[in-house]
C-alpha positions as CSV (number, residue, x, y, z in Angstrom):
1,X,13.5,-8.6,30.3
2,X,13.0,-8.4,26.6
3,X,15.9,-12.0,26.6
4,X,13.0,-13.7,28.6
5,X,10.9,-13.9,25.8
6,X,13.2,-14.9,23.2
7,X,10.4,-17.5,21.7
8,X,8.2,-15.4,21.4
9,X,10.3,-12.6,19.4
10,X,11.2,-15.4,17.1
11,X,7.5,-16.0,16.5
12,X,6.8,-12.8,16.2
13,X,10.3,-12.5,13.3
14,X,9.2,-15.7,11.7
15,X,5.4,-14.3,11.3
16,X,6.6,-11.2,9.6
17,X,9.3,-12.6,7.4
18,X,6.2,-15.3,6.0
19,X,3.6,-12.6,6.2
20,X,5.9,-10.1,3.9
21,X,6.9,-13.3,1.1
22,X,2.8,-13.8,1.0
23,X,1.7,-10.5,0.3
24,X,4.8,-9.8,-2.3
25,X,3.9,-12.9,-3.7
26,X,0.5,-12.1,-3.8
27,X,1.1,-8.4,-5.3
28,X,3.3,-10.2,-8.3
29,X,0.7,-12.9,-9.2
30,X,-2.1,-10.3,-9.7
31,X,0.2,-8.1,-11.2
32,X,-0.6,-4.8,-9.4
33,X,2.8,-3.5,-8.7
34,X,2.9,-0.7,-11.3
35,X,5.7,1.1,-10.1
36,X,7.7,-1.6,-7.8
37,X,6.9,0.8,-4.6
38,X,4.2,-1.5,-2.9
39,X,6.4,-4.1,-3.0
40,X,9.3,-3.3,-2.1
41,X,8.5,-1.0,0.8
42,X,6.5,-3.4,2.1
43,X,8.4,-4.0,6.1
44,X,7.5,-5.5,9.4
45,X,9.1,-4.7,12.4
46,X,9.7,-6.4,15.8
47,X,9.7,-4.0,19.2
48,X,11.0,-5.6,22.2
49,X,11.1,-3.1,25.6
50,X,10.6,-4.4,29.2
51,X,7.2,-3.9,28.7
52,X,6.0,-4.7,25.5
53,X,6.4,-6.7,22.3
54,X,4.8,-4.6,19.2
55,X,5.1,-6.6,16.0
56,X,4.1,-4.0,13.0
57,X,3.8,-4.6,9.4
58,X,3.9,-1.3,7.1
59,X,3.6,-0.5,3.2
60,X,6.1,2.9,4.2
61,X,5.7,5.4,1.1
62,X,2.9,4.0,-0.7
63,X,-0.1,5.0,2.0
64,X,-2.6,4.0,-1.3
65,X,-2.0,0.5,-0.5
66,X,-5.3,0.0,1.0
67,X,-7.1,1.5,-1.9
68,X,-5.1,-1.2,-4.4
69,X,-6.8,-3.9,-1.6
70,X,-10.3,-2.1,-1.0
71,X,-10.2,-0.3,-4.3
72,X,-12.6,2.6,-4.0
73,X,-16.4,3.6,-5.3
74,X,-16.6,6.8,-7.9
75,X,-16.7,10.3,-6.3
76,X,-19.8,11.0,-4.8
77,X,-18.9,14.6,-3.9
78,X,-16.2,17.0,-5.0
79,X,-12.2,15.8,-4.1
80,X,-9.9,17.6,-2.4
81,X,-7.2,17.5,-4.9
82,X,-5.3,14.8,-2.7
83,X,-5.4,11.8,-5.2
84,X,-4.2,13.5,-8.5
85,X,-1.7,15.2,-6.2
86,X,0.0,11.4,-5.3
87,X,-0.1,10.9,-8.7
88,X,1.8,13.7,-9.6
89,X,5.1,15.0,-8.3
90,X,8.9,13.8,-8.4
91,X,7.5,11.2,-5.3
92,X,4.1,10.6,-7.1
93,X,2.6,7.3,-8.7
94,X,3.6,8.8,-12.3
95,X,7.4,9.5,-11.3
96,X,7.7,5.7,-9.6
97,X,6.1,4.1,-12.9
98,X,8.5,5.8,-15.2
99,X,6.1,7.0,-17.3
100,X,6.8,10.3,-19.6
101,X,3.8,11.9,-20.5
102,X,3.6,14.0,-23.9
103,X,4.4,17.4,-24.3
104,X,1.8,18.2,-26.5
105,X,-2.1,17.3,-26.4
106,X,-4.7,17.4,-28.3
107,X,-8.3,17.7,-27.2
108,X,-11.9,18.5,-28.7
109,X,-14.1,21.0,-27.7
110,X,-17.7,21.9,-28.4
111,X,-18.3,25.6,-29.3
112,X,-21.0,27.4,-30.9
113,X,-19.1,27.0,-33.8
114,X,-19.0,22.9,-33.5
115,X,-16.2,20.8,-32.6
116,X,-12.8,22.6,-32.8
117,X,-9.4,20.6,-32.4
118,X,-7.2,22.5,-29.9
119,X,-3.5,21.5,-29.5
120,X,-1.5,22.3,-26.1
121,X,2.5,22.2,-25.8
122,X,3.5,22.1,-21.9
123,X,6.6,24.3,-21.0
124,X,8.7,21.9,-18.6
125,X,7.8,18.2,-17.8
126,X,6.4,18.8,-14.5
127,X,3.7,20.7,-16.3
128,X,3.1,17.6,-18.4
129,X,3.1,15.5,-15.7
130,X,0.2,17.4,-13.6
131,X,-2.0,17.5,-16.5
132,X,-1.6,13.9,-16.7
133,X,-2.1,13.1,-13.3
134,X,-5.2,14.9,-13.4
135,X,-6.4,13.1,-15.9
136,X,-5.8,9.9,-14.4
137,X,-7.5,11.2,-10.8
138,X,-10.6,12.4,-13.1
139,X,-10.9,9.0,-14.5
140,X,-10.8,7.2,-10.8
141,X,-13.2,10.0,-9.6
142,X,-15.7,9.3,-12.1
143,X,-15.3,5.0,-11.9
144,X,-13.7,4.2,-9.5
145,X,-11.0,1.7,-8.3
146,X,-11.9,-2.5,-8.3
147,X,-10.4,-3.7,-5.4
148,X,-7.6,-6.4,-6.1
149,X,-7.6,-8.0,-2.7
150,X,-3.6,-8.2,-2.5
151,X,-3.6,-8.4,1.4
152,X,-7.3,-9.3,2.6
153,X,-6.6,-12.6,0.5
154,X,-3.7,-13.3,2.5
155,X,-3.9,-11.6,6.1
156,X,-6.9,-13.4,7.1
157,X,-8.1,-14.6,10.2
158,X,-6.8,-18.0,9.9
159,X,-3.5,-16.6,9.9
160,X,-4.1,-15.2,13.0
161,X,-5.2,-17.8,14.9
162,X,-2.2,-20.0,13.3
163,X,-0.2,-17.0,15.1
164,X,-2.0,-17.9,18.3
165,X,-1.1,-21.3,18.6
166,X,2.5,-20.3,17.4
167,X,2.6,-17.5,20.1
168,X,1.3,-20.0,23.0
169,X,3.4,-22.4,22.7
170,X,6.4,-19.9,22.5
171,X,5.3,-18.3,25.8
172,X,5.2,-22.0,27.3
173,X,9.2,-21.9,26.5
174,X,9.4,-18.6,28.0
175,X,7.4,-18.1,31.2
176,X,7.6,-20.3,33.6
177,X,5.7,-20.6,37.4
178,X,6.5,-21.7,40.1
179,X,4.3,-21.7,43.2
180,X,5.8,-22.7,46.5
181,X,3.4,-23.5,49.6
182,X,5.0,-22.4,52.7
């Protein structure tokens, strides 16, 4: 049954195949594709069964996609350790950039006896690497995210009612009725 609506598949194809070049295009002209993930996991897939064509678009491994789009307020309460932890890891934000964070710090802090310089050497890289991506979560806790508008620039209502029009004329091509009076 899925052959019977042929048309409308190839909408469906054509729709996804525009709608992905859009949104990449879109991601490279505000520059917001830090470490390449966004972009290039960014998929649509076309479902045919006997009873039902699913077209799905997906950003895969980088679930923060809508947060680059929405971006996201400052903390109001306390987090739940979820955001520093996609930053961190050998599948985290940090390990996608490429970035190599150092293996000593240095940091200030206020005692009774004034300001005293501490230093801090990390023992292994992934030690380095959770300390930075804790930094990096406490500085979007406390401001925030501005939103970039990646997708909600592009996916937009007008897009789909162009789809509309696309997917009834399509389905013109592929049903066909026939009454007989007997």
């Amino acid at each position: 049954m899925a052959e019977e609506f042929e048309s409308i598949t190839e909408v469906f194809k054509q729709f996804g195949k525009d709608t992905v070049a859009l949104i990449q295009k879109s991601i490279d002209s505000k520059k917001i594709n830090a470490s390449h993930v966004m972009r290039e996991e960014l998929d649509y897939r076309v479902v045919t069964s006997p009873d039902i064509t699913q077209f799905t678009l997906d950003f895969g491994k980088a679930t923060y996609a809508k947060y680059v789009d929405e971006g996201r307020g400052p903390t109001k309460r306390g987090g739940n350790g979820a955001l520093w932890k996609s930053l961190a890891g050998p599948n985290g934000w940090i390990a996608h950039k490429g970035l190599a964070p150092k293996m000593t710090i240095e940091y200030k802090r206020k005692t009774k006896k004034g300001i005293v310089i501490y230093r801090k050497t990390f023992t292994n890289i992934n030690e380095a690497n959770e300390h930075f991506a804790k930094a990096i979560a406490r500085k979007i806790h406390r401001n925030g995210k501005k939103a970039t508008h990646f997708y909600s620039e592009v996916v937009t209502p007008q897009i789909f009612d162009e789809l509309k029009i696309k997917l009834a004329k399509a389905a013109k091509k592929d049903i066909s009725l026939q009454i007989r009076k007997q």
